[in-house]
mmJSON file of the N, C-alpha and C atoms, coordinates in Angstrom:
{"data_MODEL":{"atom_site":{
"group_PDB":["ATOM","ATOM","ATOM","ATOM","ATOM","ATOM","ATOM","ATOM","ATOM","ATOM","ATOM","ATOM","ATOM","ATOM","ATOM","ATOM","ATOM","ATOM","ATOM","ATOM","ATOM","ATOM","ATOM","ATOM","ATOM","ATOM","ATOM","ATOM","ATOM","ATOM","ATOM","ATOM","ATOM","ATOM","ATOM","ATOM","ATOM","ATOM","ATOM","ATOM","ATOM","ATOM","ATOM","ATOM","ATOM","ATOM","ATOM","ATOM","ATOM","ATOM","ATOM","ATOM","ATOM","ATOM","ATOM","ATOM","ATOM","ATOM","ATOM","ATOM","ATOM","ATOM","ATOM","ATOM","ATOM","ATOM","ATOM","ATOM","ATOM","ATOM","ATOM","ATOM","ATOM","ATOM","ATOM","ATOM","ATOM","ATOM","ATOM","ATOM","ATOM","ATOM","ATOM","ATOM","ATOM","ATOM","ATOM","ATOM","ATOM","ATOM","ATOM","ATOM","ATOM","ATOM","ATOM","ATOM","ATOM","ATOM","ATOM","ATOM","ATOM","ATOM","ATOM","ATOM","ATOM","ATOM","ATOM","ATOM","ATOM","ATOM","ATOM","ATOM","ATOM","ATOM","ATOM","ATOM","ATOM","ATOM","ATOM","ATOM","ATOM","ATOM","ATOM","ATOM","ATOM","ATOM","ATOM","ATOM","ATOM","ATOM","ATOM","ATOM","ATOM","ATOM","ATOM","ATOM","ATOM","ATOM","ATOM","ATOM","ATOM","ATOM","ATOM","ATOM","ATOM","ATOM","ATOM","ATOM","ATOM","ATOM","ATOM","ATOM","ATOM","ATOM","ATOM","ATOM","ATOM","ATOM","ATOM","ATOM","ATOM","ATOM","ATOM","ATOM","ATOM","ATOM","ATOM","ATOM","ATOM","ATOM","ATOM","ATOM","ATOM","ATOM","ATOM","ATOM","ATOM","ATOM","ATOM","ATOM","ATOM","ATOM","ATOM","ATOM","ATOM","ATOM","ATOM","ATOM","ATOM","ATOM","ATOM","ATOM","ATOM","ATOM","ATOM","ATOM","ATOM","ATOM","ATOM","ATOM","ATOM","ATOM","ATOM","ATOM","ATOM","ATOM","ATOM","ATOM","ATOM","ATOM","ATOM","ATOM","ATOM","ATOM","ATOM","ATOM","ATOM","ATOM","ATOM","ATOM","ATOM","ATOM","ATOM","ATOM","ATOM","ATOM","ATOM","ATOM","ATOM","ATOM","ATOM","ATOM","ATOM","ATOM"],
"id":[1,2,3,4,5,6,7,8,9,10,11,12,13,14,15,16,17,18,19,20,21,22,23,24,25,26,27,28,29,30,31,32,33,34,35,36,37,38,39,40,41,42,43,44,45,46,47,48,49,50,51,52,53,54,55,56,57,58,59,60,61,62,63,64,65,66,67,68,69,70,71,72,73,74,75,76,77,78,79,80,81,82,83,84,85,86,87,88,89,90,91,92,93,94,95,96,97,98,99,100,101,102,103,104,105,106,107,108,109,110,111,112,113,114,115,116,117,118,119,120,121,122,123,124,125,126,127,128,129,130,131,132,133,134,135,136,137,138,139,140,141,142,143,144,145,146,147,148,149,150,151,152,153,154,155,156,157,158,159,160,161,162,163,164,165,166,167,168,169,170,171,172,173,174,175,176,177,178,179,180,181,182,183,184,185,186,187,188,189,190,191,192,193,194,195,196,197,198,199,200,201,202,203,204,205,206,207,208,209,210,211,212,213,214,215,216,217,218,219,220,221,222,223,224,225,226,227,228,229,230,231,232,233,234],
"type_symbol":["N","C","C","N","C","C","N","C","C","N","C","C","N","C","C","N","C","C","N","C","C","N","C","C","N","C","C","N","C","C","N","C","C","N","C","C","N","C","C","N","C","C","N","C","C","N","C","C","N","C","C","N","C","C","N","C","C","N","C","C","N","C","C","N","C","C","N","C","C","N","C","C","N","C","C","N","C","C","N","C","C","N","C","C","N","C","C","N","C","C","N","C","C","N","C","C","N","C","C","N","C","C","N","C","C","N","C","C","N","C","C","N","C","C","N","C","C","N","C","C","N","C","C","N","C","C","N","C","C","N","C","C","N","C","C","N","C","C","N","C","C","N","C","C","N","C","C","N","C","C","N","C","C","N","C","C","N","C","C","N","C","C","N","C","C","N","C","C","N","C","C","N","C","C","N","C","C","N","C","C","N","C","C","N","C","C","N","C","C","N","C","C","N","C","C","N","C","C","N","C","C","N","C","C","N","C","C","N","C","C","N","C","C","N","C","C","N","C","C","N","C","C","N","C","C","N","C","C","N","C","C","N","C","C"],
"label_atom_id":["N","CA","C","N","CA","C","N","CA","C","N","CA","C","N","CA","C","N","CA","C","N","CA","C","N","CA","C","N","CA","C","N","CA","C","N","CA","C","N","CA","C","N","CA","C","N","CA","C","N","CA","C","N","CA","C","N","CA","C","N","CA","C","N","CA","C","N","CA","C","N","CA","C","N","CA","C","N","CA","C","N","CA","C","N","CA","C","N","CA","C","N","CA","C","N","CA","C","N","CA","C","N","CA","C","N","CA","C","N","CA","C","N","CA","C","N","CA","C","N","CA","C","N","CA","C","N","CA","C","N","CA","C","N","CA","C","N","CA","C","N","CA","C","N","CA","C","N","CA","C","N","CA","C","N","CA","C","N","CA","C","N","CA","C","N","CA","C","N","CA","C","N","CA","C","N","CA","C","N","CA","C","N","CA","C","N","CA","C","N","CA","C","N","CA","C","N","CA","C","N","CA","C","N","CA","C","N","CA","C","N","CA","C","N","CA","C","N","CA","C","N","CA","C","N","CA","C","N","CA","C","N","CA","C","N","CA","C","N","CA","C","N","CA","C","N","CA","C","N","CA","C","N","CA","C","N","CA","C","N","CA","C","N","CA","C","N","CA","C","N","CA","C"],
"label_alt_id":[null,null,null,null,null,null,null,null,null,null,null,null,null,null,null,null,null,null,null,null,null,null,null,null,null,null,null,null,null,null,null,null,null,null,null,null,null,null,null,null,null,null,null,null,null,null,null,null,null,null,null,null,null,null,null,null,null,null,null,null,null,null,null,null,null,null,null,null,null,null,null,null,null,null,null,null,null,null,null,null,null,null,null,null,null,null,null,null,null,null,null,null,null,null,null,null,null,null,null,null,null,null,null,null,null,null,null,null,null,null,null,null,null,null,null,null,null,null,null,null,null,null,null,null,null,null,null,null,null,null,null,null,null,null,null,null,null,null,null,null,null,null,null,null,null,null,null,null,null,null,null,null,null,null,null,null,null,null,null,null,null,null,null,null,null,null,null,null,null,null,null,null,null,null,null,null,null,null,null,null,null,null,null,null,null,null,null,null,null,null,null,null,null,null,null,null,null,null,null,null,null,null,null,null,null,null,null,null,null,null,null,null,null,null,null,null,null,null,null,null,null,null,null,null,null,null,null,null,null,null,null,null,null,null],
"label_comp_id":["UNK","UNK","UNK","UNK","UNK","UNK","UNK","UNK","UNK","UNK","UNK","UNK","UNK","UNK","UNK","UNK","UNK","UNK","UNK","UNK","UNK","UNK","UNK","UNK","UNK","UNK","UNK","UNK","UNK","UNK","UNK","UNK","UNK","UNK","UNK","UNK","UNK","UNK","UNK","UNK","UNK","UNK","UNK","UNK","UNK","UNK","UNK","UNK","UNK","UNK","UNK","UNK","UNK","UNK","UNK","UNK","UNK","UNK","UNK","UNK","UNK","UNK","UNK","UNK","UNK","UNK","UNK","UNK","UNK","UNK","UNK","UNK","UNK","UNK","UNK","UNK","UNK","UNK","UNK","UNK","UNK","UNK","UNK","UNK","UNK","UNK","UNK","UNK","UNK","UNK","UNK","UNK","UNK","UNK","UNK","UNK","UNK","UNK","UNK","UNK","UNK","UNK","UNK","UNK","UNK","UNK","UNK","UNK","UNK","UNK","UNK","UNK","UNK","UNK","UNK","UNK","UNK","UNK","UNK","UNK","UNK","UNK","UNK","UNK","UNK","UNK","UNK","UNK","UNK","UNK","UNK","UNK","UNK","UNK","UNK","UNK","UNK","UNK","UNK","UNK","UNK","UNK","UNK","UNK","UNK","UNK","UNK","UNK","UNK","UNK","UNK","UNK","UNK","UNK","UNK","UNK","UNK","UNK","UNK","UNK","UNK","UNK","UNK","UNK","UNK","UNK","UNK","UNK","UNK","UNK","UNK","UNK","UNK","UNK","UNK","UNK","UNK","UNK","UNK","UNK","UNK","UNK","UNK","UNK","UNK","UNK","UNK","UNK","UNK","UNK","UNK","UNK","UNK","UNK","UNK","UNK","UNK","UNK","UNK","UNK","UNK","UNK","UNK","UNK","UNK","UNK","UNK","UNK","UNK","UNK","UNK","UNK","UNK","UNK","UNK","UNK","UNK","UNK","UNK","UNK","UNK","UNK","UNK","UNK","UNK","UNK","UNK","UNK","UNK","UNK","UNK","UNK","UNK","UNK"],
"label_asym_id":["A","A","A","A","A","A","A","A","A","A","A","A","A","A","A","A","A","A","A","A","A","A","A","A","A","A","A","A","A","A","A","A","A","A","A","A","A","A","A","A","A","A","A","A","A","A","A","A","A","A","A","A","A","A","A","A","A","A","A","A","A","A","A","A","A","A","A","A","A","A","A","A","A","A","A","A","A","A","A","A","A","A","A","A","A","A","A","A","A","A","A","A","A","A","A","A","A","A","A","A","A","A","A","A","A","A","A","A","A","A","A","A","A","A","A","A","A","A","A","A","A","A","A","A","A","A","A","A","A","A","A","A","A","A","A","A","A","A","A","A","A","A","A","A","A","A","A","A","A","A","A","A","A","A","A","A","A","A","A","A","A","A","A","A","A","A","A","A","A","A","A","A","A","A","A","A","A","A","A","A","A","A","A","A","A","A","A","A","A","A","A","A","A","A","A","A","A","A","A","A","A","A","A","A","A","A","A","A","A","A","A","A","A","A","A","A","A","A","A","A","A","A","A","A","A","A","A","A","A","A","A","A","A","A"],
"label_entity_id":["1","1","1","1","1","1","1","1","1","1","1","1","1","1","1","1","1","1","1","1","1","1","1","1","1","1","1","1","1","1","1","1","1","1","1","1","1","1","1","1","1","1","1","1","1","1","1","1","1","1","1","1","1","1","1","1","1","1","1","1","1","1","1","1","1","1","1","1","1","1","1","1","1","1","1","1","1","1","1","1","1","1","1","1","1","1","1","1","1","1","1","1","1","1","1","1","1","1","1","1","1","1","1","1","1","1","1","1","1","1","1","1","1","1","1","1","1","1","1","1","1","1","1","1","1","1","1","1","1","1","1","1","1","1","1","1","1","1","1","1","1","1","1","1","1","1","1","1","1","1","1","1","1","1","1","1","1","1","1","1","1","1","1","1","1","1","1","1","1","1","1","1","1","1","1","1","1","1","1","1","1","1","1","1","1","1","1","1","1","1","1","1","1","1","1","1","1","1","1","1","1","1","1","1","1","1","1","1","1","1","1","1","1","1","1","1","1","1","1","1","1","1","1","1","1","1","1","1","1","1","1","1","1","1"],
"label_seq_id":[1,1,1,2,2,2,3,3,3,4,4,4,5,5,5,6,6,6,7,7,7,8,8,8,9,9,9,10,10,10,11,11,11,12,12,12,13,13,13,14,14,14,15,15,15,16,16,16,17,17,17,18,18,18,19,19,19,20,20,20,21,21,21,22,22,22,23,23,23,24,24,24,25,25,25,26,26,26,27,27,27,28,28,28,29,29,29,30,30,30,31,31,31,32,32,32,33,33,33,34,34,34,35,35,35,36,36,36,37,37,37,38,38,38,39,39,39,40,40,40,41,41,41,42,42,42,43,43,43,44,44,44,45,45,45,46,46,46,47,47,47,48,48,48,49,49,49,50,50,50,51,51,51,52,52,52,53,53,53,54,54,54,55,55,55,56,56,56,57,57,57,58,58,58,59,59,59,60,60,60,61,61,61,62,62,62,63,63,63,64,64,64,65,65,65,66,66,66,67,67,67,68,68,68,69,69,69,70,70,70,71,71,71,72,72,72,73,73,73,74,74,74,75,75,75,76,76,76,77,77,77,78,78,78],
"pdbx_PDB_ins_code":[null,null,null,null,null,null,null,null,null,null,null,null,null,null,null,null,null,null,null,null,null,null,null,null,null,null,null,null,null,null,null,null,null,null,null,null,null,null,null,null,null,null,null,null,null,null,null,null,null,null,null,null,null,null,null,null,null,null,null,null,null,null,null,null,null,null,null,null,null,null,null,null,null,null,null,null,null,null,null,null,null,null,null,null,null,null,null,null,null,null,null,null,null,null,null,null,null,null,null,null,null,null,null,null,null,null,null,null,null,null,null,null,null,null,null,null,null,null,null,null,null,null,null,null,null,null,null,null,null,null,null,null,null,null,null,null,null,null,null,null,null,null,null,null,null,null,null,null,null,null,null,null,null,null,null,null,null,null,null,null,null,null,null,null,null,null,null,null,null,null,null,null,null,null,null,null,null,null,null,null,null,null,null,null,null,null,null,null,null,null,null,null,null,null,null,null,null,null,null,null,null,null,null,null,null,null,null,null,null,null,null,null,null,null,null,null,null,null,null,null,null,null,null,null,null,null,null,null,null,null,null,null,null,null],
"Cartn_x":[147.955,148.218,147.862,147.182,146.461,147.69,147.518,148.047,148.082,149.184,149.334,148.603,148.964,148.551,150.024,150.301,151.696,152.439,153.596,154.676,154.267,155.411,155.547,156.288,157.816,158.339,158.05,157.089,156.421,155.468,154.828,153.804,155.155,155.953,156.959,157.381,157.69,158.267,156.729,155.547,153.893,153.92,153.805,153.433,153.329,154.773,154.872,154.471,154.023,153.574,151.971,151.338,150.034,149.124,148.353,147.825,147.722,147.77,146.898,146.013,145.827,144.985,143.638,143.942,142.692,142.903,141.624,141.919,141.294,142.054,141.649,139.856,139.044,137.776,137.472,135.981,135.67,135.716,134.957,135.367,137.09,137.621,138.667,138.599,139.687,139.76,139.957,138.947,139.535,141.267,141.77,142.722,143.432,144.529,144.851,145.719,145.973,147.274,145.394,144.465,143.415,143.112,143.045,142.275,142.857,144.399,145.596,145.419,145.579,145.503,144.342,142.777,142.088,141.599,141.892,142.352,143.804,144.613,145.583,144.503,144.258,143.403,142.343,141.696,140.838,141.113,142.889,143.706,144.779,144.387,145.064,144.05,143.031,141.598,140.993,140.672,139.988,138.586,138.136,136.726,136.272,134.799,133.602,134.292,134.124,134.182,133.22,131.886,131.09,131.585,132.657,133.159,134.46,134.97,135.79,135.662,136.72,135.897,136.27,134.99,134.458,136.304,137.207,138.296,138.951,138.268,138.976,137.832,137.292,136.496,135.01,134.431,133.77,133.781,133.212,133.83,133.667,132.707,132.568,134.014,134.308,135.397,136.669,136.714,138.168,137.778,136.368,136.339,136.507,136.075,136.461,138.27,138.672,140.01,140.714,140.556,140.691,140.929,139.497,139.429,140.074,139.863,140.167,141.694,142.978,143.977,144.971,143.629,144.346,144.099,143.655,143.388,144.938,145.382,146.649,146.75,145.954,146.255,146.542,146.379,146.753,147.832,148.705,150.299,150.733,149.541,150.107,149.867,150.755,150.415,149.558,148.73,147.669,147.861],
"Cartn_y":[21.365,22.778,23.14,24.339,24.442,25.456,25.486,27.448,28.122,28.706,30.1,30.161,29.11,28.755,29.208,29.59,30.154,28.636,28.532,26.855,27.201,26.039,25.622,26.724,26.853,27.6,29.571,29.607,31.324,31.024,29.932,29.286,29.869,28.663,28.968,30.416,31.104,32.954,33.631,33.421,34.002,33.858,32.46,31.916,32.743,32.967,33.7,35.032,35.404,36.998,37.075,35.498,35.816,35.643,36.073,35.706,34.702,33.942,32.849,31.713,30.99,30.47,30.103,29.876,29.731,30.918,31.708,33.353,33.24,33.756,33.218,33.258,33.993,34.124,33.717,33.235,33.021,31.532,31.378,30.063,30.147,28.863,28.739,29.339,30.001,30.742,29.502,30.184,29.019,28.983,27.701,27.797,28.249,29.182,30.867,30.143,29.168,28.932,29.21,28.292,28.39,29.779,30.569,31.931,32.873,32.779,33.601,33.079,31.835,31.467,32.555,32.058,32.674,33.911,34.431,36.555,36.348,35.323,36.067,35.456,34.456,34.124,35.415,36.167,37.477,38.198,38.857,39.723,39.238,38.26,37.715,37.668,37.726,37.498,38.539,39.534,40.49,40.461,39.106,38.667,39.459,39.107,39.846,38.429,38.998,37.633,36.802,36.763,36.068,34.926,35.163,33.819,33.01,33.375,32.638,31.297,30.257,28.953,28.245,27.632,26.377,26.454,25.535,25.245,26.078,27.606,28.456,28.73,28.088,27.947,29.1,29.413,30.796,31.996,32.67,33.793,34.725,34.866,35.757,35.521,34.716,34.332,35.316,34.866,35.826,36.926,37.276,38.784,39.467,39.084,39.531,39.301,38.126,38.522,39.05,39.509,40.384,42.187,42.214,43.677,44.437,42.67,42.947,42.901,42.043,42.105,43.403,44.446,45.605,46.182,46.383,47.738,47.677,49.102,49.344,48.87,48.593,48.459,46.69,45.761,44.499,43.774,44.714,44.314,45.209,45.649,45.876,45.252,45.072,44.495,44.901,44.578,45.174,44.657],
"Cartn_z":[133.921,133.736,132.293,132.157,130.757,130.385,129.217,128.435,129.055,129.324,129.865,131.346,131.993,133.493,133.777,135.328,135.485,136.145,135.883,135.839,137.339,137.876,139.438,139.861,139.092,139.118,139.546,138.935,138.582,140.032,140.921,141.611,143.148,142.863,144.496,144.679,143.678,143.748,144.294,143.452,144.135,145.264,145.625,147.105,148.403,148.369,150.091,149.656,148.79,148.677,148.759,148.888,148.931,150.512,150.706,152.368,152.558,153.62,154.306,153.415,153.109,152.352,153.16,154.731,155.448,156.809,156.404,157.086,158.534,159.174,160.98,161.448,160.588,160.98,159.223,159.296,157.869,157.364,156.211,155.474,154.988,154.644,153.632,152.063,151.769,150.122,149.324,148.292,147.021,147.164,146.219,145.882,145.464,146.184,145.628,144.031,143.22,142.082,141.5,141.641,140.468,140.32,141.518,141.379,140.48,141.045,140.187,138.479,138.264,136.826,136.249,137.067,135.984,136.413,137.058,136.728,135.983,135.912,134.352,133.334,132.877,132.018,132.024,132.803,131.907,131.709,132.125,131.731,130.461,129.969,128.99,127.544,127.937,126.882,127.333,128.189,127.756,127.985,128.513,128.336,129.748,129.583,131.049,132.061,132.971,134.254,134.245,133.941,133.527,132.493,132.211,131.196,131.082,132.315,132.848,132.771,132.297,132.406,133.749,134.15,135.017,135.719,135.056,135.35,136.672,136.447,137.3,138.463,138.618,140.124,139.441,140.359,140.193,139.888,138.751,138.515,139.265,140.24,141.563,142.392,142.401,143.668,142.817,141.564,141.26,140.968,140.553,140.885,141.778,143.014,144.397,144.692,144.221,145.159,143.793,143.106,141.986,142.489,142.61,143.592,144.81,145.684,146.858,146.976,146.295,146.197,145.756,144.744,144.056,145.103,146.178,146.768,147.945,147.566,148.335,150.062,150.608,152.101,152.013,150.629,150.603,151.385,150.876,150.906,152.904,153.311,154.853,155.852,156.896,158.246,159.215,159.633,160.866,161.854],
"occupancy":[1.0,1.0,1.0,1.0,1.0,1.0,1.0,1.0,1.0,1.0,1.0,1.0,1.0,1.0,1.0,1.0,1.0,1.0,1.0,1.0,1.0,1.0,1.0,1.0,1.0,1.0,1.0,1.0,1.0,1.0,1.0,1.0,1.0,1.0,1.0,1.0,1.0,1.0,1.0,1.0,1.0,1.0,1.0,1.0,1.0,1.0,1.0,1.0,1.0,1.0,1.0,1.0,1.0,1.0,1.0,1.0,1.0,1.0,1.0,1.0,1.0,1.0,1.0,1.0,1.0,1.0,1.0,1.0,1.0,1.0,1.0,1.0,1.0,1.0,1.0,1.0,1.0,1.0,1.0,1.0,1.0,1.0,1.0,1.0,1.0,1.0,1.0,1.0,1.0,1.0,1.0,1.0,1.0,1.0,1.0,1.0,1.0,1.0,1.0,1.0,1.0,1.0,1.0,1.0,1.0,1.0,1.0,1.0,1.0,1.0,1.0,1.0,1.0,1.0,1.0,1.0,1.0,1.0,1.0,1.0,1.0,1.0,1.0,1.0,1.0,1.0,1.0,1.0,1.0,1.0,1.0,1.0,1.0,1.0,1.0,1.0,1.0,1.0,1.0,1.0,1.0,1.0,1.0,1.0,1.0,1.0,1.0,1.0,1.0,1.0,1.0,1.0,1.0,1.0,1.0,1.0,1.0,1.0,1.0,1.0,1.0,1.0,1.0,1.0,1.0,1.0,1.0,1.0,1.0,1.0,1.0,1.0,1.0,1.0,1.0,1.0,1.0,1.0,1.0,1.0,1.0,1.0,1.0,1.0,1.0,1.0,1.0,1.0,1.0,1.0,1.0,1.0,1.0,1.0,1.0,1.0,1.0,1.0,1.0,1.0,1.0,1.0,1.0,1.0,1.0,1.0,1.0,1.0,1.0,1.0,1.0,1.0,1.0,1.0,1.0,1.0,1.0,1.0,1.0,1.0,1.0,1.0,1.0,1.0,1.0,1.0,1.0,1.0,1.0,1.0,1.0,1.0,1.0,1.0],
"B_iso_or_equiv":[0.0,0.0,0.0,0.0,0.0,0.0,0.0,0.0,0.0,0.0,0.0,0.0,0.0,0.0,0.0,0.0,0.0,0.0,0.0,0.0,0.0,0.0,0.0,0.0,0.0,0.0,0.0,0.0,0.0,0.0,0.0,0.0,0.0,0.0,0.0,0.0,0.0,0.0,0.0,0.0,0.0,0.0,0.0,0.0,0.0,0.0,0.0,0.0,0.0,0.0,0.0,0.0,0.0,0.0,0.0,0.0,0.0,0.0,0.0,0.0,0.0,0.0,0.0,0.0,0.0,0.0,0.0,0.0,0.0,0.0,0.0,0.0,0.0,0.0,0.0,0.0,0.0,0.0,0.0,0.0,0.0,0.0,0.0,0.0,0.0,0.0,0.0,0.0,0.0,0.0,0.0,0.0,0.0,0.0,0.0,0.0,0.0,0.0,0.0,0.0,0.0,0.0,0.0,0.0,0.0,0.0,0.0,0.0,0.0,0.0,0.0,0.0,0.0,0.0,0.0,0.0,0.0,0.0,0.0,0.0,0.0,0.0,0.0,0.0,0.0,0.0,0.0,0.0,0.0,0.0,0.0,0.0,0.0,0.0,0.0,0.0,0.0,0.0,0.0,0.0,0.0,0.0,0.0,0.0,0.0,0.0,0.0,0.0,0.0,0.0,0.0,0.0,0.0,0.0,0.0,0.0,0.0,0.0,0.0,0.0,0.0,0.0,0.0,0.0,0.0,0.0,0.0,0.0,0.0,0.0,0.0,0.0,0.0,0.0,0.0,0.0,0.0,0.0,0.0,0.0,0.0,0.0,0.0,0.0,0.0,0.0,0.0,0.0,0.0,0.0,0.0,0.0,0.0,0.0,0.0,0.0,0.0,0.0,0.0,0.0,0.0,0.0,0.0,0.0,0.0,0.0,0.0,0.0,0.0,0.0,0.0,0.0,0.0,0.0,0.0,0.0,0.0,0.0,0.0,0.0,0.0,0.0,0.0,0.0,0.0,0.0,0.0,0.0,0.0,0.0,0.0,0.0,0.0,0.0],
"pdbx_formal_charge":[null,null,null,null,null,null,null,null,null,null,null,null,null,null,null,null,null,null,null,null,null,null,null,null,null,null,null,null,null,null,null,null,null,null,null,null,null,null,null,null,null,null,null,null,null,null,null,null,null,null,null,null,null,null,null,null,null,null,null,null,null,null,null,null,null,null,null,null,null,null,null,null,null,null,null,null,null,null,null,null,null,null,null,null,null,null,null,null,null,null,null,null,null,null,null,null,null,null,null,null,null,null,null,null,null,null,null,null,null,null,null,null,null,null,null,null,null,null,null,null,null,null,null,null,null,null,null,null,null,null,null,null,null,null,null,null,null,null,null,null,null,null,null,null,null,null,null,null,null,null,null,null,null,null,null,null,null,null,null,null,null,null,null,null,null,null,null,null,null,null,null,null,null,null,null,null,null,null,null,null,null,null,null,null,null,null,null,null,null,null,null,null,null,null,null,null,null,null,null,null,null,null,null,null,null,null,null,null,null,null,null,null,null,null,null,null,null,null,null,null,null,null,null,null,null,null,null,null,null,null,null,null,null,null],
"auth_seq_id":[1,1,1,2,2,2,3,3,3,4,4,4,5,5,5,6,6,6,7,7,7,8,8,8,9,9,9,10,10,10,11,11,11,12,12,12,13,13,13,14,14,14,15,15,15,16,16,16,17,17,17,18,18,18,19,19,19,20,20,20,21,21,21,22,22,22,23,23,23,24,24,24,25,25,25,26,26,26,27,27,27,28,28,28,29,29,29,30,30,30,31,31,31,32,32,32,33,33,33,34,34,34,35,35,35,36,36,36,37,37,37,38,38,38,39,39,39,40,40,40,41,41,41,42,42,42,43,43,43,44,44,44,45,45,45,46,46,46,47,47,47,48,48,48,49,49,49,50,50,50,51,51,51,52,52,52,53,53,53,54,54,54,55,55,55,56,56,56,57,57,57,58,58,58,59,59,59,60,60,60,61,61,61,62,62,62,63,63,63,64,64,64,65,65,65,66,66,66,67,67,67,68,68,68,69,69,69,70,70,70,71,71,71,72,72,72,73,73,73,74,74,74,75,75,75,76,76,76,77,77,77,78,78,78],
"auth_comp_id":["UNK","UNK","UNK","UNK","UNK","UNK","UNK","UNK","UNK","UNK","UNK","UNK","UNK","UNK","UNK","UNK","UNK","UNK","UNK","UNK","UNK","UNK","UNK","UNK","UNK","UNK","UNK","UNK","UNK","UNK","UNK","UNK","UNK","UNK","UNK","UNK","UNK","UNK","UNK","UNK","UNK","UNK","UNK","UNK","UNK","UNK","UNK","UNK","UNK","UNK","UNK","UNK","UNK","UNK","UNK","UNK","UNK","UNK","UNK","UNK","UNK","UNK","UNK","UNK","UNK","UNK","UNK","UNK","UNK","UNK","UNK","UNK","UNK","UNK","UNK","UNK","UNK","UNK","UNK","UNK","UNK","UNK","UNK","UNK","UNK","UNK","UNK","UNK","UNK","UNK","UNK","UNK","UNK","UNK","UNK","UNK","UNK","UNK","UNK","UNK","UNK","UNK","UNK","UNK","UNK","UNK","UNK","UNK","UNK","UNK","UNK","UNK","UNK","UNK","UNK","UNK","UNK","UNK","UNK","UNK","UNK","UNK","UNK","UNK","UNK","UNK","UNK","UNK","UNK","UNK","UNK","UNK","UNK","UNK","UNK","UNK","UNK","UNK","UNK","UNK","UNK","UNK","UNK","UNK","UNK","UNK","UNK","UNK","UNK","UNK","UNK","UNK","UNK","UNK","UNK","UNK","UNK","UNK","UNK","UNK","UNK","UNK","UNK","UNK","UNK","UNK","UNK","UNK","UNK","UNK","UNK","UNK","UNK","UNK","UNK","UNK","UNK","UNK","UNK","UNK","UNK","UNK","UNK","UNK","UNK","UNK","UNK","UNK","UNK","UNK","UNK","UNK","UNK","UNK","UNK","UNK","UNK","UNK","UNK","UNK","UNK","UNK","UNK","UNK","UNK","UNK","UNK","UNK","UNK","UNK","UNK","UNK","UNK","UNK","UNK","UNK","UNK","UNK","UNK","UNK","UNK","UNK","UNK","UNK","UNK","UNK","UNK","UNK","UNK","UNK","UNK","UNK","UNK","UNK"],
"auth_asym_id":["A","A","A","A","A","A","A","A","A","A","A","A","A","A","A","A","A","A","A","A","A","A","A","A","A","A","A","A","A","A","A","A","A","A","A","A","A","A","A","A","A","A","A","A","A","A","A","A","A","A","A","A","A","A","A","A","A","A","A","A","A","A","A","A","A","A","A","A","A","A","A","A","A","A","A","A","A","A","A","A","A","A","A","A","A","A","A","A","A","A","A","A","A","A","A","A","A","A","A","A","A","A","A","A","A","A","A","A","A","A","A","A","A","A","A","A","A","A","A","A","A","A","A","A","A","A","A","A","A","A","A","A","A","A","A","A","A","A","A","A","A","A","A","A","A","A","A","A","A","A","A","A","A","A","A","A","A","A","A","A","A","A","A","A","A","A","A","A","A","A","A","A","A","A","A","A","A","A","A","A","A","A","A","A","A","A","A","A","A","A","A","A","A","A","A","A","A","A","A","A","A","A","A","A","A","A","A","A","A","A","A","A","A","A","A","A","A","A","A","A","A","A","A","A","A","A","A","A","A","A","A","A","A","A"],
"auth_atom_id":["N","CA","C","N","CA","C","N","CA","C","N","CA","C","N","CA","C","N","CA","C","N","CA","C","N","CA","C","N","CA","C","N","CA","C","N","CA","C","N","CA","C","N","CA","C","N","CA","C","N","CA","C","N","CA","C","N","CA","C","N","CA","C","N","CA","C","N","CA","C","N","CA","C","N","CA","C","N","CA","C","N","CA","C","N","CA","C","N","CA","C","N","CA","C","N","CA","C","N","CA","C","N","CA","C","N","CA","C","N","CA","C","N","CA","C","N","CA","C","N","CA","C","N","CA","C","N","CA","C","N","CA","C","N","CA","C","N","CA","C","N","CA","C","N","CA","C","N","CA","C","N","CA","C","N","CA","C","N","CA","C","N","CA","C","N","CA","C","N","CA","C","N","CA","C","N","CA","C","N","CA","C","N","CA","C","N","CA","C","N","CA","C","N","CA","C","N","CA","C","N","CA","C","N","CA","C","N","CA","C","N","CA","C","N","CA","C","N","CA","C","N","CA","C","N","CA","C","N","CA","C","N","CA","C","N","CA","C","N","CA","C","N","CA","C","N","CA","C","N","CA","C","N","CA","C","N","CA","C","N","CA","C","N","CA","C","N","CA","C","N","CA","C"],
"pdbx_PDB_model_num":[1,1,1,1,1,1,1,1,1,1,1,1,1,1,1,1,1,1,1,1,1,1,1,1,1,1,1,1,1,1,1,1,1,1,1,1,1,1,1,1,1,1,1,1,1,1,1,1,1,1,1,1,1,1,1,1,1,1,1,1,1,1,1,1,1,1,1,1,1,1,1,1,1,1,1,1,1,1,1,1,1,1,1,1,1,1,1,1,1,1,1,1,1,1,1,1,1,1,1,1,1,1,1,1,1,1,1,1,1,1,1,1,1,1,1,1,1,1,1,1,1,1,1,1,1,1,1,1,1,1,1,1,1,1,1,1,1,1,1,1,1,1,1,1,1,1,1,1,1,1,1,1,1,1,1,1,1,1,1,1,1,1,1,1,1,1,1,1,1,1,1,1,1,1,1,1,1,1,1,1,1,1,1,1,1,1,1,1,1,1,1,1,1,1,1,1,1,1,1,1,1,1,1,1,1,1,1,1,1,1,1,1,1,1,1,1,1,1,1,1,1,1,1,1,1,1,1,1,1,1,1,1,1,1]
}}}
């Protein structure tokens, strides 16, 4: 766990608030603890997503569930 990666602790309270980790149609999501770390890591630095480091998977991948997590219909049931 690097700097300002979120504990186990801050990890078990996230958890059940995030989707599925493998979504009924589709490939499997990255690892939602890496993805979360580094979207706080570019909301913590400020940097382009383009410079996310390596550590946090692809910076396309957390840009997307970046986006796709803010948009209000996230948090509803279908």
């Amino acid at each position: 766990m690097n700097r300002g990666d979120i504990s186990n602790e801050q990890w078990e309270k996230l958890k059940p608030l995030l989707p599925p980790q493998k979504p009924i149609t589709g490939k499997p999501n990255n690892d939602h603890r890496t993805v979360v770390n580094g979207i706080l890591w570019i909301l913590r630095t400020g940097a382009p997503w383009r410079d996310l480091p390596e550590r946090y998977g692809k910076w396309e991948s957390a840009a997307t569930r970046f986006y796709r997590w803010q948009k209000p219909e996230f948090g509803t049931k279908s």
